[in-house]
C-alpha positions as CSV (number, residue, x, y, z in Angstrom):
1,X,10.7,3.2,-2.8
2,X,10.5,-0.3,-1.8
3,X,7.2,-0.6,-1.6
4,X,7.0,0.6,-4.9
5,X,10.1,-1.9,-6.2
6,X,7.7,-4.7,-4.5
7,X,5.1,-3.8,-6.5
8,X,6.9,-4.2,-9.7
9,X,8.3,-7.8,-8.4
10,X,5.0,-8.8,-8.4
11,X,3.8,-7.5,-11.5
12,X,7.1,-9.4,-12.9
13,X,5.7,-12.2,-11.7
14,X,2.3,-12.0,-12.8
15,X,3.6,-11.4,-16.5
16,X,5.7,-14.2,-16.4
17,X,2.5,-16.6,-15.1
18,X,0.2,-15.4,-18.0
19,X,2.8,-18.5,-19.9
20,X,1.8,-21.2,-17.3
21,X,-2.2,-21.4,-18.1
22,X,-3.2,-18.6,-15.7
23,X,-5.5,-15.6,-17.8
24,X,-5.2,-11.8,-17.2
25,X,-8.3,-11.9,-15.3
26,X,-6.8,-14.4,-13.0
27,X,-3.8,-12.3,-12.4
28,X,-5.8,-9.3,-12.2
29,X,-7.9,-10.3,-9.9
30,X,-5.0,-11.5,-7.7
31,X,-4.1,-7.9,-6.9
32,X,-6.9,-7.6,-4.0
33,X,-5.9,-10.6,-2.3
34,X,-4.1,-10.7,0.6
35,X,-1.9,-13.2,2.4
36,X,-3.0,-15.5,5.9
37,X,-0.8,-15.2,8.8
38,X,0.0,-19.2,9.4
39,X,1.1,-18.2,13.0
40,X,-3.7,-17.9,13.9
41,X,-4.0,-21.6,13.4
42,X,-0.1,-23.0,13.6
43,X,-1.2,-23.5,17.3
44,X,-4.0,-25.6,16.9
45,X,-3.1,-29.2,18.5
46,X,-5.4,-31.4,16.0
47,X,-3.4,-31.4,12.1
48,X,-7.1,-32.1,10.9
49,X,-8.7,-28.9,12.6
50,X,-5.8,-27.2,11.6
51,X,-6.3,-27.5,7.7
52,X,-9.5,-26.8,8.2
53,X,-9.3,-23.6,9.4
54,X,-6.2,-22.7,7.5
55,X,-8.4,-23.5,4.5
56,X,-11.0,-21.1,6.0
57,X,-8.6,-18.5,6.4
58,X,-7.3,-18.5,2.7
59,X,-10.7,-18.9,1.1
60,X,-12.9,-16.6,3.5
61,X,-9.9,-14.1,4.7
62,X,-7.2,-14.0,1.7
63,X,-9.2,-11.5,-0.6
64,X,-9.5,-7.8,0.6
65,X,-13.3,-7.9,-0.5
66,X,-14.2,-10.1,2.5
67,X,-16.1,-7.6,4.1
68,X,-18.6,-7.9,1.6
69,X,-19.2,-11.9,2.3
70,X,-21.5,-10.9,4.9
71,X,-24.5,-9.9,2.3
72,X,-24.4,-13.5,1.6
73,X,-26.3,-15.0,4.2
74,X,-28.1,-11.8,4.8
75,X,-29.7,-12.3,1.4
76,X,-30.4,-15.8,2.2
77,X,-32.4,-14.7,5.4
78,X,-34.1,-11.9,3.8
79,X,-35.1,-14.4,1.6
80,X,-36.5,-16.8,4.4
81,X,-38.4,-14.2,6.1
82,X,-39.8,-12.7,3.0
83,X,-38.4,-9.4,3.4
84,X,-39.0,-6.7,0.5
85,X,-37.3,-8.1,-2.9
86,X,-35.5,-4.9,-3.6
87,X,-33.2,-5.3,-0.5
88,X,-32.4,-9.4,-1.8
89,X,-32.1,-7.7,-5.2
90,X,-29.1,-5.8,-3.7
91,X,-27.8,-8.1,-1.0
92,X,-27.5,-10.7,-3.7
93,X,-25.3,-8.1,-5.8
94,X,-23.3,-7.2,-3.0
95,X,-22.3,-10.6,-1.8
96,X,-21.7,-11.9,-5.7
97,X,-18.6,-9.7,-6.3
98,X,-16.4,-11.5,-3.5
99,X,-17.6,-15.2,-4.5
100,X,-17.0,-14.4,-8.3
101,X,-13.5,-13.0,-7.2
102,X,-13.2,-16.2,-4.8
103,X,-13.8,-18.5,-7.8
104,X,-11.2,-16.9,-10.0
105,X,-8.4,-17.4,-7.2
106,X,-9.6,-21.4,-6.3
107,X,-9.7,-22.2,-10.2
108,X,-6.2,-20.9,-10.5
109,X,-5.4,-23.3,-7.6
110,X,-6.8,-26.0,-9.5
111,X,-4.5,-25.1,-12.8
112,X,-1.2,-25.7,-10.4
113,X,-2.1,-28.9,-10.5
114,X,-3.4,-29.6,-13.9
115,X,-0.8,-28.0,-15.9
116,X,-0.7,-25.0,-18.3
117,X,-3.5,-26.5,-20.6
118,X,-6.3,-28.0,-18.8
119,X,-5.7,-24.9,-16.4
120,X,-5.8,-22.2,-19.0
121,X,-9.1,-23.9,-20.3
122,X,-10.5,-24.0,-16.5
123,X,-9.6,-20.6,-15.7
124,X,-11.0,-19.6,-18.9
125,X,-14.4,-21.0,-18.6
126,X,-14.7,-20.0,-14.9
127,X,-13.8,-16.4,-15.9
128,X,-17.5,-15.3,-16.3
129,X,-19.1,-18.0,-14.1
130,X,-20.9,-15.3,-12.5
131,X,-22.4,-14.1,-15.6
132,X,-22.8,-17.2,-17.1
133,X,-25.3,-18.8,-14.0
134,X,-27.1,-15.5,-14.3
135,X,-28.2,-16.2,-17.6
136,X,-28.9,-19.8,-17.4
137,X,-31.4,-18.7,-14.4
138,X,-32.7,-15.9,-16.2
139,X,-33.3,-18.6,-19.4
140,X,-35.0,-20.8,-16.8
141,X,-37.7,-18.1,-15.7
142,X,-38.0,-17.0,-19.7
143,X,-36.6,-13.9,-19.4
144,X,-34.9,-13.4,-22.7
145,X,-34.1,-9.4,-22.4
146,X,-32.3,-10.2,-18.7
147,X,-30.4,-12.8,-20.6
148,X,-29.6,-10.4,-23.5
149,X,-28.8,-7.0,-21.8
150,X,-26.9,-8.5,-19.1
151,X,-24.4,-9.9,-21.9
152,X,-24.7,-7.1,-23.9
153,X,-23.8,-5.1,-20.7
154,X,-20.7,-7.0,-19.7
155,X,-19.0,-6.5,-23.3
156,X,-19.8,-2.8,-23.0
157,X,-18.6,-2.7,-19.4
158,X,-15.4,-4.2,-20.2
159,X,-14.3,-2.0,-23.1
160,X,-15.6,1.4,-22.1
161,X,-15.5,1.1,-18.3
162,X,-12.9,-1.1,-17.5
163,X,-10.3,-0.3,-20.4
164,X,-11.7,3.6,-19.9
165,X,-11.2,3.7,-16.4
166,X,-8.0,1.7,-16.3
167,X,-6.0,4.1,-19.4
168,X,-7.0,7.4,-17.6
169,X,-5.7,6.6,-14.0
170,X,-3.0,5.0,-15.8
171,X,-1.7,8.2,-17.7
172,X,-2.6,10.3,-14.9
173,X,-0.4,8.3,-12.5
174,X,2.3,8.2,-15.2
175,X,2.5,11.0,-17.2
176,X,6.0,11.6,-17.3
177,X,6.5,7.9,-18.8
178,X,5.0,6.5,-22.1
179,X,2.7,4.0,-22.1
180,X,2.9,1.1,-24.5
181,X,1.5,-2.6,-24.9
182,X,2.9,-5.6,-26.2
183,X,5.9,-5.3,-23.8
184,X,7.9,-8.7,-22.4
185,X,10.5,-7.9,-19.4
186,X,13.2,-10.0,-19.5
187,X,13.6,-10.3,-15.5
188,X,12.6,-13.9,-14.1
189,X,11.0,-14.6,-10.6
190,X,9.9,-17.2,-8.9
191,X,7.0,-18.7,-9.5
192,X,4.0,-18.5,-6.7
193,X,2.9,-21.6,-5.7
194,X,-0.2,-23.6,-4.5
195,X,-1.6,-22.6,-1.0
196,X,-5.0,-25.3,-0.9
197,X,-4.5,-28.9,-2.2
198,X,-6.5,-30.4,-4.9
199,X,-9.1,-32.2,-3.4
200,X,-9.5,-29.1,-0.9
201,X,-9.7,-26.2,-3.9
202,X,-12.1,-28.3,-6.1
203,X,-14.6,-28.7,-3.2
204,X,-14.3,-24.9,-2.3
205,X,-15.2,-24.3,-6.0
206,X,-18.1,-26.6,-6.0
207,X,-19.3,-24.8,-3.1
208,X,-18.9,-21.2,-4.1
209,X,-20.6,-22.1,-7.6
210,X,-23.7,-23.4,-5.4
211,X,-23.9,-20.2,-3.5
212,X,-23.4,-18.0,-6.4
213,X,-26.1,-20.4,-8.5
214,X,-28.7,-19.4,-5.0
215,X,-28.0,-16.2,-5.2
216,X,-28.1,-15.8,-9.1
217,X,-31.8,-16.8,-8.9
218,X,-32.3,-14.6,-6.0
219,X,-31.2,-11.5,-8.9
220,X,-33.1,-12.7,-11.4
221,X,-36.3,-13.1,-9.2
222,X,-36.5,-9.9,-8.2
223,X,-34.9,-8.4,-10.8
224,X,-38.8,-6.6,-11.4
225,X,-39.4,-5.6,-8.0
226,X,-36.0,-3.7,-7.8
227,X,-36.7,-1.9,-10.8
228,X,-40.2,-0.8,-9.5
229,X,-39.1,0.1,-6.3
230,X,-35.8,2.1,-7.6
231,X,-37.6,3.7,-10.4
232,X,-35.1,2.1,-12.9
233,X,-35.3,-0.1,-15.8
234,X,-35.1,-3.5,-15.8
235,X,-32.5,-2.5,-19.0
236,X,-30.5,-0.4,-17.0
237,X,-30.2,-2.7,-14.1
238,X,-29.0,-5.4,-16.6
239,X,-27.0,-3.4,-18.7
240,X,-25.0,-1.3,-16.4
241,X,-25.4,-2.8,-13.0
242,X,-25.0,-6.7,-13.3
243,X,-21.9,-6.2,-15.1
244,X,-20.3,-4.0,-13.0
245,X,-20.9,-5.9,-9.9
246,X,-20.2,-9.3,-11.4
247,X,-16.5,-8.6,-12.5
248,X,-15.6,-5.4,-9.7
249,X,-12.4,-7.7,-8.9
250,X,-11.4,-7.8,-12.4
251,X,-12.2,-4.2,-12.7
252,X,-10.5,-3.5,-9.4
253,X,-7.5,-5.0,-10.1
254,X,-6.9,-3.9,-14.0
255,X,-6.7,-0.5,-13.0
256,X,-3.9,-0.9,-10.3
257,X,-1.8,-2.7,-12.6
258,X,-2.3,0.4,-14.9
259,X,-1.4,2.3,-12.2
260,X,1.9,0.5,-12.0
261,X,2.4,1.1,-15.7
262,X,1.4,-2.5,-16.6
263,X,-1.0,-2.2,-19.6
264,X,-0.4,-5.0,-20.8
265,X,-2.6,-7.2,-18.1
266,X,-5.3,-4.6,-17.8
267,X,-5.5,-4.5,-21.7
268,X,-6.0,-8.4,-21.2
269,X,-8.5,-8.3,-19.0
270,X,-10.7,-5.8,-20.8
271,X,-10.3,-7.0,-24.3
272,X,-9.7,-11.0,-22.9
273,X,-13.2,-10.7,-20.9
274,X,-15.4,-8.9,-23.7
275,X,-14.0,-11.8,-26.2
276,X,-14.7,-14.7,-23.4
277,X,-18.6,-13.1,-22.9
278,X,-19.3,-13.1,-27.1
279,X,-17.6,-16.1,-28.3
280,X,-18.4,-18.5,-25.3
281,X,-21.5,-17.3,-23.0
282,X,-23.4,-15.8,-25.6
283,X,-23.2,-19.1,-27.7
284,X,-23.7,-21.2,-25.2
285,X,-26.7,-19.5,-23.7
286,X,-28.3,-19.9,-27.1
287,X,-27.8,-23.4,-27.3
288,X,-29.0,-23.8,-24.1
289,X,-32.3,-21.7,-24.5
290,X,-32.9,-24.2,-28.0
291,X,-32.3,-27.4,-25.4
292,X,-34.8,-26.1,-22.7
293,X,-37.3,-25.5,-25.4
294,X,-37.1,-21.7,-25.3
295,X,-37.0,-19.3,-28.5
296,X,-34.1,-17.0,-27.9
297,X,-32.8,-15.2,-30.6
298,X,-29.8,-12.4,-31.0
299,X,-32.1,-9.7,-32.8
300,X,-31.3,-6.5,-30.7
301,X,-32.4,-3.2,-31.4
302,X,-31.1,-0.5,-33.3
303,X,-30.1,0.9,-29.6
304,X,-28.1,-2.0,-28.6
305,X,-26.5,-2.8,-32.1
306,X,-25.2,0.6,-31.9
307,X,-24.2,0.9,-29.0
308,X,-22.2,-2.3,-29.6
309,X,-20.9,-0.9,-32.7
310,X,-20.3,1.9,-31.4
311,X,-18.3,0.5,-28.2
312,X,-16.1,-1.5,-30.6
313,X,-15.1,1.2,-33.5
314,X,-14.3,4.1,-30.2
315,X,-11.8,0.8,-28.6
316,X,-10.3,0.1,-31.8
317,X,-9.4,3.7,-32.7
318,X,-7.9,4.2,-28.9
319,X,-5.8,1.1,-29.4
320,X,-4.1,1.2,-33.0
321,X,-1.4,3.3,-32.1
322,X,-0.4,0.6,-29.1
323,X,0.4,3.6,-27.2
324,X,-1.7,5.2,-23.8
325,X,-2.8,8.6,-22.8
326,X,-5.6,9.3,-20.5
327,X,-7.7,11.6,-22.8
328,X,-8.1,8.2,-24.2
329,X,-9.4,6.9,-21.3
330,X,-11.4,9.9,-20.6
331,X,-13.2,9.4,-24.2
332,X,-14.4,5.9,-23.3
333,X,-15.2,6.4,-19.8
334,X,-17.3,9.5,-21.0
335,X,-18.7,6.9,-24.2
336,X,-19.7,4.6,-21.0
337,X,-21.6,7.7,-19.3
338,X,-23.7,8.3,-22.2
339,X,-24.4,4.7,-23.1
340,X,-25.7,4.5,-19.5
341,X,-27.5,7.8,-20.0
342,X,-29.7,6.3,-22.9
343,X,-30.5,3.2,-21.3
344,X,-31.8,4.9,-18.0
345,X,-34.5,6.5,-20.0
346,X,-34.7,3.1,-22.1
347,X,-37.7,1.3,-21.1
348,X,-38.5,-1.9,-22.4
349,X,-42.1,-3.3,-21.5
350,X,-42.5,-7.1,-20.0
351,X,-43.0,-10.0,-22.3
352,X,-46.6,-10.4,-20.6
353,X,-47.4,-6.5,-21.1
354,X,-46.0,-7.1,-25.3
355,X,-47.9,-9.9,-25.7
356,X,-51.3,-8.2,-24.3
357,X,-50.7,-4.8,-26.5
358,X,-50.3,-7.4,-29.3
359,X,-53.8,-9.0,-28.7
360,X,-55.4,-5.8,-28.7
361,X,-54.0,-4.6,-31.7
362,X,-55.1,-7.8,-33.9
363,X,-58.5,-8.0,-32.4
364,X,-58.7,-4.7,-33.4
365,X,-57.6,-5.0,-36.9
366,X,-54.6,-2.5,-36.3
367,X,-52.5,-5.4,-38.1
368,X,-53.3,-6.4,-41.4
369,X,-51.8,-8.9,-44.0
């Protein structure tokens, strides 16, 4: 019973910090992490070693998916000794999830300091850093489908998967209680405050954008040779996989707050996420790609469109009544599953291989004016 009392504190206080600049992916992300014990580096004689470690010990230690942050420097090496590309394909993934979960927590250090404003903004932006460097590297190497699927991919993931996954454990976990959105508790807790300083959090995030921009290009640049080795297209693999990795904190954490019976944040991240990935990213990659030079457009197929249209006329039908049951999140999660299902047999040649078929077909006179 207490632990379960604890739990609601903390989602109290979470609510109440969506009104100081912090963003339901923040605070849903904040569920996996765990607090440092000051007591490991309180004994340390030297105050300057001291920080440093404590700083080590919130950043590298205070998430529960630290035991994925060695795939980091194993990709690195398997890049340095040229091992096969499908296994720095999937080191990369593995060791992007705790980094883009470790940005999320040091730009909502940042906001403490900045104020409600400049740290909703920051938080915002940062929100999809992961996906966001993934498509400026995939806009470097030219490869407009990676670009387009992996964005299409996360706006699917979040409101089939995420918002799926999150309404049927929470009705299953609370089926003798309704389910509603839009609620405000009126109880007031204290607020959490700042564990790194300024100066310290700001480098950290430099940093972990760095390794997530190294390890970005490692995805992209073997994107190909995963997909060859696998036996899966390079649409599925963008589509289904890059999304799913890039925001497993977010994911993680808005269906334990459903669990609790708080909708409200795991509706936020869903719905706040898909929003942040079509009215900023996908924008600002096109803007980018006209900078660089690069002719990228937002013509998708009649399988993507749908699938989009589809996504977004199944969410809004599950949501109108501003109530939860999880047959509703059975429908989506099982609208996910067959999305999926037609882009595993999807294949989508190369631009080389498209441009070659091309040639053939004008010299010989299969096109005509």
């Amino acid at each position: 019973m207490d632990m379960e009392n604890n739990g609601d504190s903390k989602g109290l206080i979470m609510e109440k910090e969506l009104s100081n600049g912090r963003t339901p992916q923040n605070v849903s992300s904040s569920i996996l992490r765990k607090k440092s014990d000051p007591i490991l580096v309180s004994k340390i004689r030297f105050k300057m070693v001291r920080q440093l470690l404590a700083n080590l010990q919130e950043v590298l230690l205070g998430t529960k998916l630290a035991v994925l942050f060695p795939a980091v420097p194993l990709a690195i090496v398997a890049d340095f000794y040229n091992f096969g590309r499908p296994w720095i394909f999937a080191l990369s993934l593995l060791g992007l999830a705790p980094l883009a979960e470790r940005v999320s927590f040091l730009t909502e250090q940042i906001a403490y300091y900045t104020g409600a404003t400049v740290g909703g903004l920051l938080n915002a932006t940062c929100g999809n850093a992961t996906e966001l460097i993934i498509a400026l590297f995939a806009l470097r190497q030219n490869k407009i489908h990676v670009v387009k699927y992996s964005l299409l991919g996360s706006i699917l993931s979040n409101l089939l998967l995420v918002l799926g996954t999150s309404l049927l454990c929470g009705g299953l976990a609370n089926l003798k209680k309704e389910q509603r959105y839009d609620r405000d508790d009126d109880e007031e807790e204290d607020e959490e405050k700042a564990v790194l300083g300024f100066g310290s959090a700001f480098t950290w995030l430099v940093g972990m954008t760095i390794i997530i921009s190294v390890l970005s290009e490692y995805v992209v640049g073997t994107i190909e040779a995963a997909s060859e080795s696998w036996g899966i297209s390079v649409s599925f693999i963008s589509i289904i996989l890059l999304p799913i990795v890039g925001n497993a904190a977010e994911h993680a954490g808005s269906i334990i707050f459903a669990f609790k019976n708080k909708l409200d944040i795991s509706l936020g991240v869903a719905l706040g996420s898909a929003s942040q990935i079509s009215m900023f990213v996908v924008p600002l990659s096109v803007i980018v790609a006209w900078i660089m030079g690069i002719q990228m457009d937002l013509d998708f197929s009649l399988l993507e469109t749908g699938s989009l249209a589809f996504s977004i006329i199944v969410t809004a039908f599950a949501l109108q009544d501003g109530t939860s049951h999880y047959m509703k999140g059975v429908v989506l999660f099982l609208c996910y599953i067959v999305i999926s299902a037609c882009f595993f047999v999807h294949k989508i040649p190369p631009p080389n291989q498209t441009a070659v078929n091309l040639g053939v077909e004008l010299s010989s006179g299969g096109l005509t004016a």
